[in-house]
mmCIF file as gemmi writes it, N, C-alpha and C atoms, coordinates in Angstrom:
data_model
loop_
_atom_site.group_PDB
_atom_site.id
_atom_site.type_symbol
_atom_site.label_atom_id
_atom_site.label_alt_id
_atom_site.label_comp_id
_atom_site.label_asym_id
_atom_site.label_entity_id
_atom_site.label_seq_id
_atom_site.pdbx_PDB_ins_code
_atom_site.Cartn_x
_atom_site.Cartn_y
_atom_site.Cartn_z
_atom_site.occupancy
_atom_site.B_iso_or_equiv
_atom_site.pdbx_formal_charge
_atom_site.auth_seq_id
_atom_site.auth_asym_id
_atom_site.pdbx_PDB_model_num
ATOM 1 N N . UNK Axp A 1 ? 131.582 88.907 85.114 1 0 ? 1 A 1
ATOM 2 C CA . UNK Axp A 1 ? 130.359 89.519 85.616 1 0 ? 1 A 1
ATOM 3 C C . UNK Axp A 1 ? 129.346 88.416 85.871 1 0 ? 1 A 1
ATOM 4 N N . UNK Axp A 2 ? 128.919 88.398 87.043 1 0 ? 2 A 1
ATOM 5 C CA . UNK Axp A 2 ? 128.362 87.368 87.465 1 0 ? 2 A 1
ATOM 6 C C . UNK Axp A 2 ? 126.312 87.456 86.977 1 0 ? 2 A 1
ATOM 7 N N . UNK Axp A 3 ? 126.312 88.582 86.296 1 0 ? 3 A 1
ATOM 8 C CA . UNK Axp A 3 ? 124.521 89.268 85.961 1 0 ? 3 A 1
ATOM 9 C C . UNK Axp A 3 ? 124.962 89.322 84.381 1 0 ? 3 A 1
ATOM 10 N N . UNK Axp A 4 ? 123.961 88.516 84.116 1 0 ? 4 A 1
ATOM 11 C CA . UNK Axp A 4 ? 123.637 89.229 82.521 1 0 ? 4 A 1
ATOM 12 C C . UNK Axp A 4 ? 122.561 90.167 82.568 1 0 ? 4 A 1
ATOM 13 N N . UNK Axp A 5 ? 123.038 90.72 80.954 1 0 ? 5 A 1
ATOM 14 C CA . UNK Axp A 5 ? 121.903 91.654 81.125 1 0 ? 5 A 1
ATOM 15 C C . UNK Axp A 5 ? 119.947 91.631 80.96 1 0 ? 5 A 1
ATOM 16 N N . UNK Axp A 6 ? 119.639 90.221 80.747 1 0 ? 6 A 1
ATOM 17 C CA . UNK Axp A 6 ? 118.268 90.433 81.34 1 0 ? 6 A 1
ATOM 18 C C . UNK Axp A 6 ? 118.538 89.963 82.485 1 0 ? 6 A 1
ATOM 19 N N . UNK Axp A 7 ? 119.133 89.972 83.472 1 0 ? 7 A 1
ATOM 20 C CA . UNK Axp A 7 ? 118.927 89.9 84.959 1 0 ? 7 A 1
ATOM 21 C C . UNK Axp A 7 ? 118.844 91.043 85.622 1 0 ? 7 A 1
ATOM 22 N N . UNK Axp A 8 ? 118.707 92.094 84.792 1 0 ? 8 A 1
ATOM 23 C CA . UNK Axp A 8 ? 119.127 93.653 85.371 1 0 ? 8 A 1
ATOM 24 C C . UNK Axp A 8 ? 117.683 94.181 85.046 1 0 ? 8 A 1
ATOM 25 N N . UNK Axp A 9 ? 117.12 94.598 86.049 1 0 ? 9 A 1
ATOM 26 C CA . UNK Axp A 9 ? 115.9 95.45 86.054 1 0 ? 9 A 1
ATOM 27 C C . UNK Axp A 9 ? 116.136 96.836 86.519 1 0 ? 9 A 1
ATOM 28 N N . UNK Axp A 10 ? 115.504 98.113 85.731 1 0 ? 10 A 1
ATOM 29 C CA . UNK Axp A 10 ? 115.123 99.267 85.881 1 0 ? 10 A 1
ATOM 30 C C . UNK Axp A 10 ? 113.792 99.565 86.494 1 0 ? 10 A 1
ATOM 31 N N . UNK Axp A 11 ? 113.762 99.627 88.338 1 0 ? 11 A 1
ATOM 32 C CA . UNK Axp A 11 ? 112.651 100.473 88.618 1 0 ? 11 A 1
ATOM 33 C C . UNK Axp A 11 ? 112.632 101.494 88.712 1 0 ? 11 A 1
ATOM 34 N N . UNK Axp A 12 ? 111.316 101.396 87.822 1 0 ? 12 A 1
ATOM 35 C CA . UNK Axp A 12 ? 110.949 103.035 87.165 1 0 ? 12 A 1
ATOM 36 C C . UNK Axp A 12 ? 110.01 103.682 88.743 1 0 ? 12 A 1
ATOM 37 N N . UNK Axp A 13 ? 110.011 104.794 89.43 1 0 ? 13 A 1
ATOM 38 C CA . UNK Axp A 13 ? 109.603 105.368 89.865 1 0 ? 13 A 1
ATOM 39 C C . UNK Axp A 13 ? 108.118 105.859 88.849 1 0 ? 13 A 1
ATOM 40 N N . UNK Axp A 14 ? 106.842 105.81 89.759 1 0 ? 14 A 1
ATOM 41 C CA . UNK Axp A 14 ? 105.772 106.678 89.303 1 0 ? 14 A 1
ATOM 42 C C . UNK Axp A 14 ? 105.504 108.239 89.586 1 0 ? 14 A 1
ATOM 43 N N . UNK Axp A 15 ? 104.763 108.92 89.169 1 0 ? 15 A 1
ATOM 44 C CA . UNK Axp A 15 ? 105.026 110.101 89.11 1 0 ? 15 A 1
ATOM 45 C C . UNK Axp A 15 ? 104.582 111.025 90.474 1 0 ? 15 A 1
ATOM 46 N N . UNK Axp A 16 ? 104.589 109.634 91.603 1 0 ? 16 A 1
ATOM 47 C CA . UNK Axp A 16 ? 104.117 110.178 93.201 1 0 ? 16 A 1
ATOM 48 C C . UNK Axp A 16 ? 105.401 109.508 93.914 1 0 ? 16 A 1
ATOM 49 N N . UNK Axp A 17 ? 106.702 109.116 93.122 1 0 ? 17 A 1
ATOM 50 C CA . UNK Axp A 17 ? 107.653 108.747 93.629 1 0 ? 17 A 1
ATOM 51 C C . UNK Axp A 17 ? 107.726 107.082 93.688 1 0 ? 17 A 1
ATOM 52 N N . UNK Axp A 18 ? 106.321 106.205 93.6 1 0 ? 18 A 1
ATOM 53 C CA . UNK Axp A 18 ? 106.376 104.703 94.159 1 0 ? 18 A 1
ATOM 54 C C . UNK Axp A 18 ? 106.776 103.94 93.221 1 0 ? 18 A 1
ATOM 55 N N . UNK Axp A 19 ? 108.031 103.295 93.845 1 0 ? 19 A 1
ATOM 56 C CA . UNK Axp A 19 ? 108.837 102.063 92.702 1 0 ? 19 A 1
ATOM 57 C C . UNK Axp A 19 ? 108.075 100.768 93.358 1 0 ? 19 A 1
ATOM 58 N N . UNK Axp A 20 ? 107.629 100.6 92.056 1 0 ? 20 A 1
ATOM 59 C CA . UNK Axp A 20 ? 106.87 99.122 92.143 1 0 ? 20 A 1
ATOM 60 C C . UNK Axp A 20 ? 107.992 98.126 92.374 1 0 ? 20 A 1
ATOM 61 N N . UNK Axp A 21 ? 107.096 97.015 92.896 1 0 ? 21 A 1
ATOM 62 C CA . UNK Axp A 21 ? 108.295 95.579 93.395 1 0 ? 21 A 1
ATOM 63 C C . UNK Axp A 21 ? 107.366 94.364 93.12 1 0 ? 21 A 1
ATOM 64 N N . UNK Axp A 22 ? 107.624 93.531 92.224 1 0 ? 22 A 1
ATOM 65 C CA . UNK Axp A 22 ? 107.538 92.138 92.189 1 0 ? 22 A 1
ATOM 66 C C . UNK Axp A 22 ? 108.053 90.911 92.597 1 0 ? 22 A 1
ATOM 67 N N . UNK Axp A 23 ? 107.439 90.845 93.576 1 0 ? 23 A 1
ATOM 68 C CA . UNK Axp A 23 ? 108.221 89.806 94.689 1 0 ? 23 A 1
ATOM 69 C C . UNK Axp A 23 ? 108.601 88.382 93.866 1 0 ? 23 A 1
ATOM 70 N N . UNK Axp A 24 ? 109.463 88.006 94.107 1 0 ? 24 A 1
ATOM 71 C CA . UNK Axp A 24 ? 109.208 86.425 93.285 1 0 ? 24 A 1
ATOM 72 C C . UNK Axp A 24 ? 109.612 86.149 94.511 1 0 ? 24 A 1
ATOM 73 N N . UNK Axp A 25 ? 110.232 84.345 94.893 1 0 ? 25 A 1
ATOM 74 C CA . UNK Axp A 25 ? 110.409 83.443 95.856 1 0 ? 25 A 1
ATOM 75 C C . UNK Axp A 25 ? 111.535 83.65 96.395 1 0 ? 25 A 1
ATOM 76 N N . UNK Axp A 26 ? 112.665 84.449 95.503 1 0 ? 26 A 1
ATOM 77 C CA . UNK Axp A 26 ? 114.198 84.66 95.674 1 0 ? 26 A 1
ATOM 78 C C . UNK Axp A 26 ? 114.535 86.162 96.241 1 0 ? 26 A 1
ATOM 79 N N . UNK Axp A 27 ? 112.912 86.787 96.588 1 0 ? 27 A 1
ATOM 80 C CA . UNK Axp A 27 ? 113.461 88.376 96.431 1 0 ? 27 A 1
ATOM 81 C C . UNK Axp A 27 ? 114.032 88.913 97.794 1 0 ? 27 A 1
ATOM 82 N N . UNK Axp A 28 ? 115.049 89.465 97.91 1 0 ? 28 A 1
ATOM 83 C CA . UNK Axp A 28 ? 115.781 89.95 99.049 1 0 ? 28 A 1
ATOM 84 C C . UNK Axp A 28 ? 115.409 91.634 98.249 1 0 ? 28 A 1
ATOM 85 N N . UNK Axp A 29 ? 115.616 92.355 99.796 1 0 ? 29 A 1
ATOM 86 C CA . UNK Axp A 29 ? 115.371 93.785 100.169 1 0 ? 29 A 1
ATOM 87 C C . UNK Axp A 29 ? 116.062 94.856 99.433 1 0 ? 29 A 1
ATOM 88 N N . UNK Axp A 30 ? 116.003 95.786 98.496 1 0 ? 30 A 1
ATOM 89 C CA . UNK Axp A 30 ? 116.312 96.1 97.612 1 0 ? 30 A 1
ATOM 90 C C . UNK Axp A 30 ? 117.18 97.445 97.794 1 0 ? 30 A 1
ATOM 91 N N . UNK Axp A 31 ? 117.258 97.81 99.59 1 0 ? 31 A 1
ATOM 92 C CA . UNK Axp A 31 ? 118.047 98.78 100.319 1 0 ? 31 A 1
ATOM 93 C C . UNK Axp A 31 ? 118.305 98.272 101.322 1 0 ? 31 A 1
ATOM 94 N N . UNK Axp A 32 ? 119.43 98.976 102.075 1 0 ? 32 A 1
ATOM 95 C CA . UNK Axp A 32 ? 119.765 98.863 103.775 1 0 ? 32 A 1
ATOM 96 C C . UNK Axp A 32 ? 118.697 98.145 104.517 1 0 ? 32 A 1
ATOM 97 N N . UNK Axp A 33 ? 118.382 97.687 105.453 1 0 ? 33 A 1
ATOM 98 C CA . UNK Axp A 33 ? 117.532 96.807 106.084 1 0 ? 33 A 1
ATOM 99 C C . UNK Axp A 33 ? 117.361 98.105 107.377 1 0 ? 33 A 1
ATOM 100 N N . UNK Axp A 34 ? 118.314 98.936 107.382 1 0 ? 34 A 1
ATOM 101 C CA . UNK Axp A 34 ? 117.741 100.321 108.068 1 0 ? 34 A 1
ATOM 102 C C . UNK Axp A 34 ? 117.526 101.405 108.169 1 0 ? 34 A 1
ATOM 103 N N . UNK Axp A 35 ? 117.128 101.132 106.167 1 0 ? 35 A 1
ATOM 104 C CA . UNK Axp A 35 ? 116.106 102.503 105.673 1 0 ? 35 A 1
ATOM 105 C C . UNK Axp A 35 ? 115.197 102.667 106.26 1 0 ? 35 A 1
ATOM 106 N N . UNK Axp A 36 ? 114.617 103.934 106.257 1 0 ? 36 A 1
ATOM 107 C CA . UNK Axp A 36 ? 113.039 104.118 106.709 1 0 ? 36 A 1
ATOM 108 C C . UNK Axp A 36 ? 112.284 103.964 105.817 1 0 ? 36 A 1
ATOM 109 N N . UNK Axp A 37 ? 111.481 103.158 105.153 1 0 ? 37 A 1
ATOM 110 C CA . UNK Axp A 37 ? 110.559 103.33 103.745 1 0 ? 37 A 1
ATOM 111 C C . UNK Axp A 37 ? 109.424 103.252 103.824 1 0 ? 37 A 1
ATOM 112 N N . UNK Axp A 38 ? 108.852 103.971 102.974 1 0 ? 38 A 1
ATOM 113 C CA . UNK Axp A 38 ? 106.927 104.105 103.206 1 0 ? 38 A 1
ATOM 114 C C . UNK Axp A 38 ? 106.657 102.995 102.36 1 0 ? 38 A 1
ATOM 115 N N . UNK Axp A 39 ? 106.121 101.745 102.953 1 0 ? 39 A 1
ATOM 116 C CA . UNK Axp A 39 ? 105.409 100.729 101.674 1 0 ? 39 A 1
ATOM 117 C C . UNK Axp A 39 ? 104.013 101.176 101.587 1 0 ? 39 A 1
ATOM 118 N N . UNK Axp A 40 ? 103.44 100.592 100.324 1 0 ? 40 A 1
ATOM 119 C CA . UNK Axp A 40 ? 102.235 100.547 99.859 1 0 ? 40 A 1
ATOM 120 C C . UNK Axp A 40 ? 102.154 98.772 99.708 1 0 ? 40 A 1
ATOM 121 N N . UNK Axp A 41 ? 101.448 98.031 100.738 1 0 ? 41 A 1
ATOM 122 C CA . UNK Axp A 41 ? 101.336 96.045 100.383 1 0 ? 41 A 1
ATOM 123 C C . UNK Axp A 41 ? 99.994 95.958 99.525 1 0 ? 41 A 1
ATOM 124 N N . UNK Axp A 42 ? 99.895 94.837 99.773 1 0 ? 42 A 1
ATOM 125 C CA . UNK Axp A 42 ? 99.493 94.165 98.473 1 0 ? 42 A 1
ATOM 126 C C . UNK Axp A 42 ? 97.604 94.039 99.308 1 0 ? 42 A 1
ATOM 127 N N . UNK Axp A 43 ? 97.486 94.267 100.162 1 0 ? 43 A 1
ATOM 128 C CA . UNK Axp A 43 ? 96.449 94.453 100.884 1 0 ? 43 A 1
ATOM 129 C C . UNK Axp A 43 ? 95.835 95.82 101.353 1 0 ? 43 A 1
ATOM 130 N N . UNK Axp A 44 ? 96.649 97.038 100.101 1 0 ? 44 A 1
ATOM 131 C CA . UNK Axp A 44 ? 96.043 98.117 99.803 1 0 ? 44 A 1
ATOM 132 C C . UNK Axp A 44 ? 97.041 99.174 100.885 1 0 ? 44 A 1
ATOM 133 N N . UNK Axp A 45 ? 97.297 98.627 102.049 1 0 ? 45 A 1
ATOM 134 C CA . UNK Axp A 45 ? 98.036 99.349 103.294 1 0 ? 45 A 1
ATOM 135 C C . UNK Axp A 45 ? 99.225 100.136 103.22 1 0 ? 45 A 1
ATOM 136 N N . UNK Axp A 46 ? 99.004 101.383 103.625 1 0 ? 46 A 1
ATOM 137 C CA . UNK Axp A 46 ? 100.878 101.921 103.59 1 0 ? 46 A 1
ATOM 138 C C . UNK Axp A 46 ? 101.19 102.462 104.763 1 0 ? 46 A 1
ATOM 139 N N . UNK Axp A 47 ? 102.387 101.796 105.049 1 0 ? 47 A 1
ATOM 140 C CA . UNK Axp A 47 ? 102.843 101.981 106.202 1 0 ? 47 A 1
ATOM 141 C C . UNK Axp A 47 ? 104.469 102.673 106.134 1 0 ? 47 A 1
ATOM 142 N N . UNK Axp A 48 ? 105.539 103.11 107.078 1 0 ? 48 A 1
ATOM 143 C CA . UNK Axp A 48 ? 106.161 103.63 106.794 1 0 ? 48 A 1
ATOM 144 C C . UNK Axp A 48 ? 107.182 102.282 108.517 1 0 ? 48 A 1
ATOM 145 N N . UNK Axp A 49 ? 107.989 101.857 107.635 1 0 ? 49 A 1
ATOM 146 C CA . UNK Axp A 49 ? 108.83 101.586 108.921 1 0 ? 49 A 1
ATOM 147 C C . UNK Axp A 49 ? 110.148 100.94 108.121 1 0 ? 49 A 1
ATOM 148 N N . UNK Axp A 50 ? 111.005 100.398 109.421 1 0 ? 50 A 1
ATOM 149 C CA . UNK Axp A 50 ? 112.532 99.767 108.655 1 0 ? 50 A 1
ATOM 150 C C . UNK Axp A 50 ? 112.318 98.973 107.317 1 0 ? 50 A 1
ATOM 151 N N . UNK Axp A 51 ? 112.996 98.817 106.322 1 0 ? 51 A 1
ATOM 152 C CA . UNK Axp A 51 ? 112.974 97.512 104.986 1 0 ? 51 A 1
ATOM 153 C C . UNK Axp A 51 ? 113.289 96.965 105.776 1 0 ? 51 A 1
ATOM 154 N N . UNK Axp A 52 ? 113.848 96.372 106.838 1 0 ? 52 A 1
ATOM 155 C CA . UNK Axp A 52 ? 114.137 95.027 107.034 1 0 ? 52 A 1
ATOM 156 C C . UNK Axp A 52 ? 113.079 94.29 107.955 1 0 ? 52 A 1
ATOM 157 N N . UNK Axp A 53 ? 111.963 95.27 108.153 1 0 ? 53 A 1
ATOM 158 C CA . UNK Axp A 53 ? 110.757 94.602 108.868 1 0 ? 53 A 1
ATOM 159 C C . UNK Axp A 53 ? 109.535 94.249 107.582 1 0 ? 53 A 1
ATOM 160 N N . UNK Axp A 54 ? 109.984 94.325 106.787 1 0 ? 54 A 1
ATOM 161 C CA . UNK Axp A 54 ? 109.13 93.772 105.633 1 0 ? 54 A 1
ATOM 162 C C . UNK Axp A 54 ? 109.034 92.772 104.775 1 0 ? 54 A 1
ATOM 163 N N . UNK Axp A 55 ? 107.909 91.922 104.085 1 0 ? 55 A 1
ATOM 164 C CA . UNK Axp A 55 ? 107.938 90.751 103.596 1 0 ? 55 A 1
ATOM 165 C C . UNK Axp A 55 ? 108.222 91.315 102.055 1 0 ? 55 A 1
ATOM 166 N N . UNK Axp A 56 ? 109.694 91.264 101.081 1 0 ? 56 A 1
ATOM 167 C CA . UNK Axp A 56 ? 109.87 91.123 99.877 1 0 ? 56 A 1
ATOM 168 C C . UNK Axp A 56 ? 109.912 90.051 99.143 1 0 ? 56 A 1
ATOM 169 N N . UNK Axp A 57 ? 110.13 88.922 99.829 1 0 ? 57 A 1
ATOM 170 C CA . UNK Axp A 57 ? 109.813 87.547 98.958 1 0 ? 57 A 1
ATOM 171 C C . UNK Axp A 57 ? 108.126 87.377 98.141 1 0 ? 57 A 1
ATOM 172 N N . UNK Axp A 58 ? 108.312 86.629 97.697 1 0 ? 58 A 1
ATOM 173 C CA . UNK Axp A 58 ? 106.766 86.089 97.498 1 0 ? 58 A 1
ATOM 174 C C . UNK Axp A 58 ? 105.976 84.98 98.437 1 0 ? 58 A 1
ATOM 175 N N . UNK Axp A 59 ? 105.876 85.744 99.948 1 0 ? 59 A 1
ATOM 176 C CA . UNK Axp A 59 ? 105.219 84.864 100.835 1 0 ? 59 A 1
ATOM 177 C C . UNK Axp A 59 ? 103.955 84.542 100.776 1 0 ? 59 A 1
ATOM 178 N N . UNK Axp A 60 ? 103.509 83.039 100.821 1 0 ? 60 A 1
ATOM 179 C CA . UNK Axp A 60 ? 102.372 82.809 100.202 1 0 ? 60 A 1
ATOM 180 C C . UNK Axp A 60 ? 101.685 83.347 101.096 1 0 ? 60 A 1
ATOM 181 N N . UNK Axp A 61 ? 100.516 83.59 101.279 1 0 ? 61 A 1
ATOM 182 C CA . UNK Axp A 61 ? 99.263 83.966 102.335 1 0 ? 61 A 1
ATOM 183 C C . UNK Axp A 61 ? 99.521 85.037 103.071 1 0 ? 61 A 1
ATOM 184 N N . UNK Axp A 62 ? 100.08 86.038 103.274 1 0 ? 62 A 1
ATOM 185 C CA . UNK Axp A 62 ? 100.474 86.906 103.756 1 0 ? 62 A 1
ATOM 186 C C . UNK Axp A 62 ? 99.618 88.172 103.073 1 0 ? 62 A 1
ATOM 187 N N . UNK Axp A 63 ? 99.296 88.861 103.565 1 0 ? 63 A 1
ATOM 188 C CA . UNK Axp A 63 ? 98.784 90.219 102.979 1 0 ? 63 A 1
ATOM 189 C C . UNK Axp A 63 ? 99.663 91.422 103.163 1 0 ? 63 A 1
ATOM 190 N N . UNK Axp A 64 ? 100.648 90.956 103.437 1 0 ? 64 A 1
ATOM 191 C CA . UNK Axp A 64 ? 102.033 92.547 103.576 1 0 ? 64 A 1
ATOM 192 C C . UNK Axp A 64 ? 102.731 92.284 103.063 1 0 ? 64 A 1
ATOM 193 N N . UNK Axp A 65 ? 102.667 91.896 101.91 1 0 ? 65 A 1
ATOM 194 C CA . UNK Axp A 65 ? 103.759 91.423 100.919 1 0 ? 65 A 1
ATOM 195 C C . UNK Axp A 65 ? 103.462 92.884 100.216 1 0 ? 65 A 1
ATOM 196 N N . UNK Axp A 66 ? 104.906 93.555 99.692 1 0 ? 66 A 1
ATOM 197 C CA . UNK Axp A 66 ? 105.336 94.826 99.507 1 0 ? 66 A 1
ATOM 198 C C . UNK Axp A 66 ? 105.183 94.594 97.688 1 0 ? 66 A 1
ATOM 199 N N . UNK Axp A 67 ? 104.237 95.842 97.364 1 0 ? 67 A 1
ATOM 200 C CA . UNK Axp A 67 ? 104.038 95.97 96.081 1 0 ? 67 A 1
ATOM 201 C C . UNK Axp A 67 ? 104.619 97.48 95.511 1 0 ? 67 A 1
ATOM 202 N N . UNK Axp A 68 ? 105.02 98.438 96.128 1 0 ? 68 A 1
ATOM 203 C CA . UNK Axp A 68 ? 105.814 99.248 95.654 1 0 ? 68 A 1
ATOM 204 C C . UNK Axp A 68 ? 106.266 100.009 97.139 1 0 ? 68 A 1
ATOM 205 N N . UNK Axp A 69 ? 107.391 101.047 97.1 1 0 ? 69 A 1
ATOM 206 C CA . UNK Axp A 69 ? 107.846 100.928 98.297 1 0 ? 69 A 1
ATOM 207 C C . UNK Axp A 69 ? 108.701 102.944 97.996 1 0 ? 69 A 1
ATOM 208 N N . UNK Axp A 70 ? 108.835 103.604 98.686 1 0 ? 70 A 1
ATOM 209 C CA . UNK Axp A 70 ? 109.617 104.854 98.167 1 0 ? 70 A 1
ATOM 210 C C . UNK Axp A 70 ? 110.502 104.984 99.352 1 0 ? 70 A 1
ATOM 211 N N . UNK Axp A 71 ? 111.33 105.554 99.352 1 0 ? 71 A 1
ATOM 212 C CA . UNK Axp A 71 ? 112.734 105.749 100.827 1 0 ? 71 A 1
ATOM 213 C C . UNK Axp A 71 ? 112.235 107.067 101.208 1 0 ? 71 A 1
ATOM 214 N N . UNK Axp A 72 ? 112.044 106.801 102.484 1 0 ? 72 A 1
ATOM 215 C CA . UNK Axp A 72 ? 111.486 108.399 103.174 1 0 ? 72 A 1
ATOM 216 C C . UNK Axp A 72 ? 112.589 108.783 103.421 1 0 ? 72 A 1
ATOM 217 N N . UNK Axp A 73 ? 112.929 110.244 103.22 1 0 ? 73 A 1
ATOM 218 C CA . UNK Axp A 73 ? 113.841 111.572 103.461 1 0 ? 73 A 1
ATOM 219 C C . UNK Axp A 73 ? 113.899 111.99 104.436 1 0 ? 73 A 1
């Protein structure tokens, strides 16, 4: 097994559905790249479009860096 187990994180959903995300420098997209997902960024904004049009790393200076994110239905 190539993961130990503190490499394994549980996002917890809040009670309006939004799984928080902590970007670090290494972070890749945490679904399909052609989900539809509603983000909430880090510059207050929520928008709803593909994960794979979104910044999950920890890009410096950027204000759309994704702080919690839910999969639209």
């Amino acid at each position: 097994d190539k993961y130990s187990d503190y490499d394994l994180v549980e996002l917890v959903q809040d009670e309006d559905g939004w799984i928080p995300w902590k970007a670090t420098k290494d972070s890749v997209c945490p679904v399909s790249e052609n989900t539809l997902v509603r983000f909430r960024l880090c510059n207050k904004t929520v928008d709803v479009r593909y994960a794979g049009h979104a910044y999950w790393d920890e890009t410096p200076g950027t204000p759309f860096r994704v702080e919690a994110y839910k999969v639209v239905e």
